[in-house]
KOLNU-700536 format. One record per residue (C-alpha): residue number from 1; residue in one letter; x, y, z. Coordinates in nm, 4 decimals, always signed. Layout:
<rs>
+-----+------+----------+----------+----------+
|  nr | rest |       c1 |       c2 |       c3 |
+-----+------+----------+----------+----------+
| NUM |    a |        X |        Y |        Z |
...
+-----+------+----------+----------+----------+
</rs>
This chain:
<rs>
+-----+------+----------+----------+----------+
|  nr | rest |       c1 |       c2 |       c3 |
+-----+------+----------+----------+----------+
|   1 |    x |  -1.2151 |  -0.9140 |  +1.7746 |
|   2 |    x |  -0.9899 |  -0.6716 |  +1.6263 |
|   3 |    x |  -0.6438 |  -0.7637 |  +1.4535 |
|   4 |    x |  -0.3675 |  -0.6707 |  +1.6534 |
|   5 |    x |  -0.0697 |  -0.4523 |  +1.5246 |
|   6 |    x |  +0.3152 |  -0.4832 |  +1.5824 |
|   7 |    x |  +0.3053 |  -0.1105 |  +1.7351 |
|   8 |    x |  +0.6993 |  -0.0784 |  +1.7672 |
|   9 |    x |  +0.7784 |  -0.1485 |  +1.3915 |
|  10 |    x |  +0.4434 |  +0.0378 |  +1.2464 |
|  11 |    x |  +0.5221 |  +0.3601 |  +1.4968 |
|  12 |    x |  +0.8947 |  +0.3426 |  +1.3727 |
|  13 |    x |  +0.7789 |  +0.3231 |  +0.9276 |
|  14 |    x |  +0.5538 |  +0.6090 |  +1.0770 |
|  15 |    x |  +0.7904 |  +0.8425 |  +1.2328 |
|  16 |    x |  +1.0385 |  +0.7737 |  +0.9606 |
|  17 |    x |  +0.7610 |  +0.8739 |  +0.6781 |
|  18 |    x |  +0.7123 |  +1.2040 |  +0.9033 |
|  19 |    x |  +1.0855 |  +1.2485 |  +0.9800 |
|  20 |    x |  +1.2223 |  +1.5383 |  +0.7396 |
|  21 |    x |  +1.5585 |  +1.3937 |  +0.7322 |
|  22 |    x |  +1.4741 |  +1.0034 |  +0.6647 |
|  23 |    x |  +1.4566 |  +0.9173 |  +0.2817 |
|  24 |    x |  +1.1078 |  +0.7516 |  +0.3180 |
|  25 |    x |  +0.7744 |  +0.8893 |  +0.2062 |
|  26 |    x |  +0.5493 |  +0.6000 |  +0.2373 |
|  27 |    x |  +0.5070 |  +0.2678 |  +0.4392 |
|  28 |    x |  +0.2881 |  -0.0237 |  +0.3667 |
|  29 |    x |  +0.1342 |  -0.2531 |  +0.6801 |
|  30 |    x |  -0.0786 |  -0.5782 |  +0.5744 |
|  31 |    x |  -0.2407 |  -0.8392 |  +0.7197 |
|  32 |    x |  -0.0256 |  -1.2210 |  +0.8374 |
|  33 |    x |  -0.2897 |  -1.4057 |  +0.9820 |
|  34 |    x |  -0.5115 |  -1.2258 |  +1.1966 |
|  35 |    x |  -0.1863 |  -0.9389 |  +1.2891 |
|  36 |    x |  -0.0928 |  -0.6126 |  +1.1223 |
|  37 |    x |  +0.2543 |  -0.6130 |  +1.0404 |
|  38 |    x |  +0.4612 |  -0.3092 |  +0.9041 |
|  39 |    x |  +0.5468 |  -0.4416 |  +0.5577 |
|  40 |    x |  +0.7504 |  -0.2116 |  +0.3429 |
|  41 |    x |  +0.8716 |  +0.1363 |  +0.3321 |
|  42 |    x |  +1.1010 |  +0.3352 |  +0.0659 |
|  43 |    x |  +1.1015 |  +0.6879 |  -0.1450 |
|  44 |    x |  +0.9955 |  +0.5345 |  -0.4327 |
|  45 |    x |  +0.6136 |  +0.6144 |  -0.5356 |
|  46 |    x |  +0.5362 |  +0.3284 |  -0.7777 |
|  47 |    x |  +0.6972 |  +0.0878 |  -0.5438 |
|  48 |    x |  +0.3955 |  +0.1970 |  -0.2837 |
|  49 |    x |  +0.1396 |  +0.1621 |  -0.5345 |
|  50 |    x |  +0.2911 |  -0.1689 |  -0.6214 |
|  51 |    x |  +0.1950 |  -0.2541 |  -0.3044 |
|  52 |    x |  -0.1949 |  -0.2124 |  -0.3416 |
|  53 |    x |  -0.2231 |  -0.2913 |  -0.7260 |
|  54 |    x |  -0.0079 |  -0.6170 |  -0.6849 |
|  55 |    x |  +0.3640 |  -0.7009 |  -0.8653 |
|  56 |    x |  +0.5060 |  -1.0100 |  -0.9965 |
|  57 |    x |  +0.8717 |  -1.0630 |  -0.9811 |
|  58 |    x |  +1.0335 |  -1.3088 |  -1.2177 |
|  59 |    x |  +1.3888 |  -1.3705 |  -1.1397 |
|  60 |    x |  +1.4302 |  -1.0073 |  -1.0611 |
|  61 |    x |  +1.2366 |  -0.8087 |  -1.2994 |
|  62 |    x |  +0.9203 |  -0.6925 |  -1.1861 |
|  63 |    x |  +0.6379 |  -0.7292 |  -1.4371 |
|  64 |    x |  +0.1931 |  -0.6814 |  -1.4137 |
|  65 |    x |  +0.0138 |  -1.0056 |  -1.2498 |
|  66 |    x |  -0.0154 |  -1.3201 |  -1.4522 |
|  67 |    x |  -0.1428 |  -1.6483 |  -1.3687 |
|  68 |    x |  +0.1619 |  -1.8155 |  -1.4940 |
|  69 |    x |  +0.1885 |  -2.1147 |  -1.3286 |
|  70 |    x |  +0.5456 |  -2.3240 |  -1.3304 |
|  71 |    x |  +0.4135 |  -2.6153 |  -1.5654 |
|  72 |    x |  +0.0939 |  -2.6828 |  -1.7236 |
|  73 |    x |  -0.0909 |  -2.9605 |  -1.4715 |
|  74 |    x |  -0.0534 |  -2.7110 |  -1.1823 |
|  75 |    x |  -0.3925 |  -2.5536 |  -1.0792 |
|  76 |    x |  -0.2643 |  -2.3729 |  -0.7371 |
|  77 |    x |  -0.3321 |  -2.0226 |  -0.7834 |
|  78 |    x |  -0.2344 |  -1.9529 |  -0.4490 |
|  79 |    x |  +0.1513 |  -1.9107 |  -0.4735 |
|  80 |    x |  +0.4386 |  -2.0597 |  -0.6172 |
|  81 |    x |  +0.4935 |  -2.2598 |  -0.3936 |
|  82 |    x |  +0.5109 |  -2.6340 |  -0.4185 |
|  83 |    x |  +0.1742 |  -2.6811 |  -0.5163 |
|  84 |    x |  -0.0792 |  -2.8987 |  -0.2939 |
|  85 |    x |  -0.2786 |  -3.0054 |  -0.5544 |
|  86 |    x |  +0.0394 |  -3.2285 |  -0.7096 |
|  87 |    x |  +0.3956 |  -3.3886 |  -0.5888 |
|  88 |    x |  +0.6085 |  -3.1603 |  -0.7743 |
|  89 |    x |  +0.8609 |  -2.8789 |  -0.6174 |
|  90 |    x |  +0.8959 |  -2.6080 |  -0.7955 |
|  91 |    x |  +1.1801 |  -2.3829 |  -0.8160 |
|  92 |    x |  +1.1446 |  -2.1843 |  -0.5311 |
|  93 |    x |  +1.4118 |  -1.9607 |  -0.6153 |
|  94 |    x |  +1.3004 |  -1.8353 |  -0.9429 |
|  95 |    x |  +1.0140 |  -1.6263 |  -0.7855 |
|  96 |    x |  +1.1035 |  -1.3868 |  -0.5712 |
|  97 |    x |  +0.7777 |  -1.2001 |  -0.4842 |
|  98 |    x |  +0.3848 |  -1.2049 |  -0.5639 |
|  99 |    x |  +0.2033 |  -0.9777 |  -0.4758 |
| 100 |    x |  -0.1613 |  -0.9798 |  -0.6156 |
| 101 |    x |  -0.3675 |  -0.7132 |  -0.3979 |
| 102 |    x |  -0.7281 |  -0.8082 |  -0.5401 |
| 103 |    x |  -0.7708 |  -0.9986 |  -0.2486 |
| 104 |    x |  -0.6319 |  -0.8023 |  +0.0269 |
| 105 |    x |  -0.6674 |  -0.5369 |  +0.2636 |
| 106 |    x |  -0.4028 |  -0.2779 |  +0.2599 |
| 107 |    x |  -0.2854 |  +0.0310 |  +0.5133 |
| 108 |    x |  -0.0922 |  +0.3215 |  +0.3596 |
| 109 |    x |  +0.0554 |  +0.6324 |  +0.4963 |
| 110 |    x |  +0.2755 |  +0.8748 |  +0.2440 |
| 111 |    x |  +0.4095 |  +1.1599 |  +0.2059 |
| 112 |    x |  +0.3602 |  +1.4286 |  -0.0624 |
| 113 |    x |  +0.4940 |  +1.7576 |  -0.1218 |
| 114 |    x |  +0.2840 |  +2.0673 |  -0.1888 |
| 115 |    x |  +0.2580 |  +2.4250 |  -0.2446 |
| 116 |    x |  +0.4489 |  +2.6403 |  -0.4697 |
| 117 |    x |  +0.8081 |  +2.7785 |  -0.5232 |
| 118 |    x |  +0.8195 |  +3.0193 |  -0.1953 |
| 119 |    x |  +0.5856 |  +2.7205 |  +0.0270 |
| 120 |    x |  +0.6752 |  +2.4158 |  +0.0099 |
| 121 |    x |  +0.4752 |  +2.1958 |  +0.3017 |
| 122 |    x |  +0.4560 |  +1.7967 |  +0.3563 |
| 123 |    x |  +0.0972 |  +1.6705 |  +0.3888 |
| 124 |    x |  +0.0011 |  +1.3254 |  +0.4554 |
| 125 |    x |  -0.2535 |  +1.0719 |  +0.3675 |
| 126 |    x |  -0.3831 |  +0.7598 |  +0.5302 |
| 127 |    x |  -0.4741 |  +0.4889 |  +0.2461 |
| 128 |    x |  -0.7087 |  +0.1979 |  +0.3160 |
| 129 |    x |  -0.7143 |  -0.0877 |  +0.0540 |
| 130 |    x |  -1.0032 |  -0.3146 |  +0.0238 |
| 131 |    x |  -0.9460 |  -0.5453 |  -0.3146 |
| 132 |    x |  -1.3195 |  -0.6686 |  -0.4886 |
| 133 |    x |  -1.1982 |  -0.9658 |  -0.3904 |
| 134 |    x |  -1.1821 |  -0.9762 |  +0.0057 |
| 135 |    x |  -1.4775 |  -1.1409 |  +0.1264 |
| 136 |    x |  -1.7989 |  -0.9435 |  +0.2934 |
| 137 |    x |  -1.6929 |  -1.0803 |  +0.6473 |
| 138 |    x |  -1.2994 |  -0.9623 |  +0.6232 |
| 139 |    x |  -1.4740 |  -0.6062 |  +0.4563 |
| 140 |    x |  -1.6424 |  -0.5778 |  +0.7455 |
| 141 |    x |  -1.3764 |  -0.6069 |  +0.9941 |
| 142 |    x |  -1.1913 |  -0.3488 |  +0.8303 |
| 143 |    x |  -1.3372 |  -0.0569 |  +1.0436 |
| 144 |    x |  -1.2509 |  -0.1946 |  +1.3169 |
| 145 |    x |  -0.8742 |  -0.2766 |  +1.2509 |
| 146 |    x |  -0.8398 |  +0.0451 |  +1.0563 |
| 147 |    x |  -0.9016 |  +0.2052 |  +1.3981 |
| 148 |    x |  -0.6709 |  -0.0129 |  +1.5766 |
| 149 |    x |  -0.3932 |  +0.1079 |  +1.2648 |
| 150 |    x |  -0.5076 |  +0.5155 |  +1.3193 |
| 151 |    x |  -0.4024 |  +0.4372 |  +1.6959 |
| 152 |    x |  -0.0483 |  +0.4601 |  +1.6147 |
| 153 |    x |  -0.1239 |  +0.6603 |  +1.2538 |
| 154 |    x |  -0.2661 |  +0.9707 |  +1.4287 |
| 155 |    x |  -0.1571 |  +1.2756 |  +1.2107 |
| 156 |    x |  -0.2905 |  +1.2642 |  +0.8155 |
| 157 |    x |  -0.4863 |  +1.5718 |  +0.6414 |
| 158 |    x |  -0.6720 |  +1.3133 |  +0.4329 |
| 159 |    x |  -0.8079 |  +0.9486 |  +0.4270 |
| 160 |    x |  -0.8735 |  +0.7795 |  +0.1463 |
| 161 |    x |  -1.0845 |  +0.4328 |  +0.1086 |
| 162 |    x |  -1.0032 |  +0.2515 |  -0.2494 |
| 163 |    x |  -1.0412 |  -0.0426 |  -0.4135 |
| 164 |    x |  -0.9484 |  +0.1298 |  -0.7344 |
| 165 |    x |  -0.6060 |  +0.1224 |  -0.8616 |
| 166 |    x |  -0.6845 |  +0.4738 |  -1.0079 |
| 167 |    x |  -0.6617 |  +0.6101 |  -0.7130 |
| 168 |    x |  -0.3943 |  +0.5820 |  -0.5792 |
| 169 |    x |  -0.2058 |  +0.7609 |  -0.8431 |
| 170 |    x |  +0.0537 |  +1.0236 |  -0.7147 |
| 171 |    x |  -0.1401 |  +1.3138 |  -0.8679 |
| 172 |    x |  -0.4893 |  +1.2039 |  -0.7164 |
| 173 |    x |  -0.3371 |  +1.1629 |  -0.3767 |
| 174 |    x |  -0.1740 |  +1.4924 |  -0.4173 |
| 175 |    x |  -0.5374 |  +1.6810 |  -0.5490 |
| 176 |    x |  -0.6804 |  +1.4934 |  -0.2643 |
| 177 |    x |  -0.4174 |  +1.6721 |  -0.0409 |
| 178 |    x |  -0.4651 |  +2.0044 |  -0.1732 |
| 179 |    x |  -0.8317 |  +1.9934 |  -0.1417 |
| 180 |    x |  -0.7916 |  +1.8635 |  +0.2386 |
| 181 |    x |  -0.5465 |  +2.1649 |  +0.3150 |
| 182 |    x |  -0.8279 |  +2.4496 |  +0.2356 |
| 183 |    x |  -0.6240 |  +2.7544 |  +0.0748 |
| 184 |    x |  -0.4734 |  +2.6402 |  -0.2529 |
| 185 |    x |  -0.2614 |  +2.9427 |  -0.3763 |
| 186 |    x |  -0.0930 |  +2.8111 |  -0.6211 |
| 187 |    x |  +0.1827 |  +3.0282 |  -0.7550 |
| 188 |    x |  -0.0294 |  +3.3665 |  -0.8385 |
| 189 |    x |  +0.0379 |  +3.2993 |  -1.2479 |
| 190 |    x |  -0.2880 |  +3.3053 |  -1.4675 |
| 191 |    x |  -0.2607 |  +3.1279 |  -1.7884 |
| 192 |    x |  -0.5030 |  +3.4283 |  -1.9513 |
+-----+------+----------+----------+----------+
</rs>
């Protein structure tokens, strides 16, 4: 059975990412439970990524994943949550956000500019995470949801399937979208 999505709030992140005049070039949707939820949205490129390659934030400053775990005799690499392997309650309040995307399947949509100085154009591209991590079963399902997600995501000039960090950097998204769009003029300089 496929996941089902929260159509209202992923068609709104998707018109807003298409909408000219709204400051939003990307929006994020992950799984909760067996749903699709519209996640995140914002203007901000390495936010997005941040998304897919996973964050930590430690009392407000966001830093790479670590497996630092509140004291020493917790083993719950889970969250930071109070742990269910012992009695204590950690201070829930000190972490703010974890989000470790090895282990998760991930929908994109942004935004990037192309063209040249007299051509400017907006393309977009459809992103599908799949971390190393997810197991074979939830890899599996992913064609299915992903259609269920392209139901309300219907206009993109490229789609990209990653488990690699790598690429989803800005410029290999953007050569992606250049390639999809056939003529690439450039601006008509040679570097001879």
């Amino acid at each position: 059975m496929a996941a089902t999505v929260d159509k209202e709030a992923m068609t709104k992140a998707y018109l807003d990412v298409r909408d000219d005049k709204v400051d939003a070039n990307w929006a994020v949707f992950k799984y909760q439970d067996t749903n699709i939820v519209y996640t995140a949205s914002g203007s901000d490129y390495e936010e997005f990524k941040s998304h897919f390659s996973g964050t930590e934030t430690w009392r407000g400053k966001e830093m790479e994943p670590a497996f630092e775990l509140p004291h020493d005799d917790c083993e719950d690499f889970s969250s930071f949550r109070p742990c269910s392997m012992c009695k204590n309650d950690h201070d829930k309040s000190l972490v703010l956000h974890f989000d470790f995307a090895e282990g998760e399947r991930v929908y994109g949509y942004v935004r990037v500019e192309t063209g040249d100085e007299l051509s400017k154009r907006a393309k977009f591209a459809f992103i599908t995470w799949i971390g190393e991590s997810v197991p074979a079963l939830k890899k599996a399902k992913v064609s299915t949801d992903k259609a269920t997600v392209k139901s309300v995501i219907q206009n993109f000039a490229a789609e990209i399937l990653t488990g690699d960090p790598e690429e989803l950097s800005y410029e290999h998204v953007k050569t992606v979208l250049v390639k999809a769009g056939g003529a690439n003029y450039g601006t008509g300089k040679s570097n001879h």
